[in-house]
C-alpha positions, 0 to 999 in steps of 0.5 A: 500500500501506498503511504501517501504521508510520506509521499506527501513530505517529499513534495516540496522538494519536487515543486522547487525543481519543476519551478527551477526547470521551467525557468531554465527551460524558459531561458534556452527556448529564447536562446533557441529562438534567436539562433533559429532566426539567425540561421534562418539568414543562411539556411542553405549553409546549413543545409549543406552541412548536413548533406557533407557531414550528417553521417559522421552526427552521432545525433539525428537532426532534421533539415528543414525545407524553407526558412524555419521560422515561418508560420502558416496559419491553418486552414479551415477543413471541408464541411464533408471530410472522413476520417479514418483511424486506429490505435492499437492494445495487446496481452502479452505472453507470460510464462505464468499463464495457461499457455504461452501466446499473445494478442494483438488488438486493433480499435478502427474508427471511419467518421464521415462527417457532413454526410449523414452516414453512422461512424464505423466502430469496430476492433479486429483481434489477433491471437498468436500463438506459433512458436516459431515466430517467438523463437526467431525474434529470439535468435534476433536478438530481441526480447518477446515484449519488443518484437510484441510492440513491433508487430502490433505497429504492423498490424494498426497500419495493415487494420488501418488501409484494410478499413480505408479499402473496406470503406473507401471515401469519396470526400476529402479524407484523412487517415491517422495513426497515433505515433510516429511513423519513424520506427527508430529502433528497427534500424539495429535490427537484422535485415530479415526482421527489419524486412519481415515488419517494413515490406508489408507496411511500405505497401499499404502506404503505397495504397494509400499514395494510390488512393491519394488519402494523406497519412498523418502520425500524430505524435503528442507530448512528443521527445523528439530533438530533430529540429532542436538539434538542427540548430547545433549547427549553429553554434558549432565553434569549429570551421565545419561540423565535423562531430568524429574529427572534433568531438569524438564519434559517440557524441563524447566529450574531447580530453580537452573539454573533460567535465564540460559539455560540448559546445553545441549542447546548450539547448540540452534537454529543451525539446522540439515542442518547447522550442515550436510552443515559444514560436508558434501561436495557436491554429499555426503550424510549422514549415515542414522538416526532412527527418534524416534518421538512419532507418529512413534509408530503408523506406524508399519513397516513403521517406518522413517529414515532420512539422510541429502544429499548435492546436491550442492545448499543446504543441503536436510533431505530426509526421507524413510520408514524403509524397504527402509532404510533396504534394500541397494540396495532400499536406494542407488537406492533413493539416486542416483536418488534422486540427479540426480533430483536435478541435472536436476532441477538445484537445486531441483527435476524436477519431484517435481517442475511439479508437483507442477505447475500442482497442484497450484491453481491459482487466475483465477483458484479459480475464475472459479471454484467458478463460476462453484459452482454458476451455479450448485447452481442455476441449483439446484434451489438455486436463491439467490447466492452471497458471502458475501458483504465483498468479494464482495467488496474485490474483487472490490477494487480499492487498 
């Protein structure tokens, strides 16, 4: 049980952090905003640096594609647009349970709106139990929790353009992921797993570019440093950024600088949020950013690109494929309804907060399911079917 009167004690001195942290934080945003309007003067400078010596950053920066300190007001969205969107939830396999598998479960949500039709709510539940597959993520290199959140990406994008092509619109329309579309931590992966996940999304994507229906990740409360970090080129003391020559190829400090920063890292830890909340007003949006993080070089024509829009409760990264980022009249239909979801949902999509209600896989709903399990087991001639005597006593705990 949790002692709230201790915790209680322990809070003042949060408070007097938070309050430290905001006013430092407040202090590297106007610091980031007067380099930002600076490089903006010689943009193209900048931007050559990052095509000679971006593969020796040990940090991904974003480069963006016009001066970055325009700001682009949103425009209103089409009285009759649909929206489509999923979110995904899972049960993860245990060694404690009846049998060692797991689920993946997709919410979808299809909204026509000004068109007199009902919303499409389902969710579409995938159960997977092959040990073959567990054991070759294994031999990958990868724990069964991570490969679990990968494959369950795949499965909302593959849920999502099945809707689209279950449903297809035939008014403006947008479809929505919640997350980002950069999946950073495949790059490490080995190439036959990498392509086991990326081929069947690259795909889909390219039905929707077929279908021209922008794709949108929405990123909130993001931790992105891309655009943040774009502007370390600007405060690089040394001719040119070389970071291996300079500082060291793992972004470590030199034997000179030992106990110091290095020069470049005075925005540490400002977020690109914090830097677009300083500069954006609400219903803006930023000029778009070219991402250049390493697991791109395997997206081919589906490159990311970033932009930051201030819906009015927050500061949101959205993220499109490069052929919506090309095509203005795809980048302004996402935006305009991008926003207009926020409006509807006070703060954050509709479409994307149903669909994650349809998804989540409740308490109850894990009981139910492992006790469908059980009685499969037993119709399959498998007597013996229990959990562990650990979760057996978990779940008659009196605490």
């Amino acid at each position: 049980m949790l002692d709230l009167v201790k915790v209680a004690a322990q809070m003042g001195r949060v408070g007097q952090a938070i309050r430290q942290g905001a006013i430092a934080s407040q202090q590297r945003q106007t610091h980031a905003l007067e380099v930002l309007t600076a490089m903006a003067d010689t943009l193209d400078t900048y931007c050559q640096a990052i095509e000679q010596w971006g593969e020796a950053f040990p940090f991904s920066v974003a480069e963006p594609l016009e001066p970055p300190t325009v700001r682009y007001p949103v425009s209103p969205a089409p009285s009759q647009h649909t929206i489509f969107a999923v979110d995904g939830s899972q049960i993860a396999p245990s060694h404690h349970e009846i049998a060692y598998c797991y689920l993946i479960n997709v919410g979808r949500v299809a909204i026509a709106y000004g068109q007199g039709q009902r919303p499409h709510l389902d969710s579409v539940p995938q159960l997977i139990y092959d040990p073959n597959e567990l054991g070759r993520s294994r031999s990958w290199g990868l724990t069964t929790e991570d490969w679990l959140r990968y494959r369950r990406t795949q499965a909302e994008i593959l849920a999502l353009v099945e809707l689209i092509q279950t449903y297809p619109p035939t008014t403006p329309s947008l479809a929505l992921l919640d997350g980002s579309l950069i999946f950073w931590f495949w790059e490490s992966l080995p190439p036959m797993g990498r392509e086991e996940l990326l081929t069947p999304i690259l795909a889909a994507w390219d039905q929707l570019r077929a279908q021209r229906i922008p794709l949108v990740g929405y990123v909130s409360a993001s931790r992105s440093h891309e655009t943040v970090n774009f502007l370390r080129l600007g405060v690089c003391p040394y001719p040119e950024p070389n970071c291996r020559l300079h500082c060291g190829q793992s972004n470590q400090l030199s034997p000179q600088m030992a106990g110091d920063r290095l020069p470049c890292q005075v925005f540490e830890p400002l977020r690109d949020v914090l830097l677009w909340q300083a500069h954006l007003q609400p219903q803006q949006y930023s000029p778009l950013w070219r991402s250049h993080s390493r697991i791109l070089a395997h997206y081919g024509e589906h490159r990311i690109y970033v932009a930051y829009l201030h819906g009015g409760s927050e500061v949101v990264r959205l993220e499109v494929p490069q052929w919506v980022a090309q095509d203005a009249e795809l980048w302004q239909q996402a935006v305009a309804l991008t926003a207009a979801q926020i409006a509807k949902g006070h703060g954050y999509p509709v479409a994307l907060a149903e669909a994650h209600n349809l998804a989540v896989v409740r308490s109850s709903d894990r009981q139910r399911f492992f006790a469908l399990l059980e009685r499969e087991l037993i119709k399959a001639g498998h007597w013996h079917v229990a959990p562990s005597p650990k979760e057996q006593r978990k779940r008659q705990s009196i605490a």
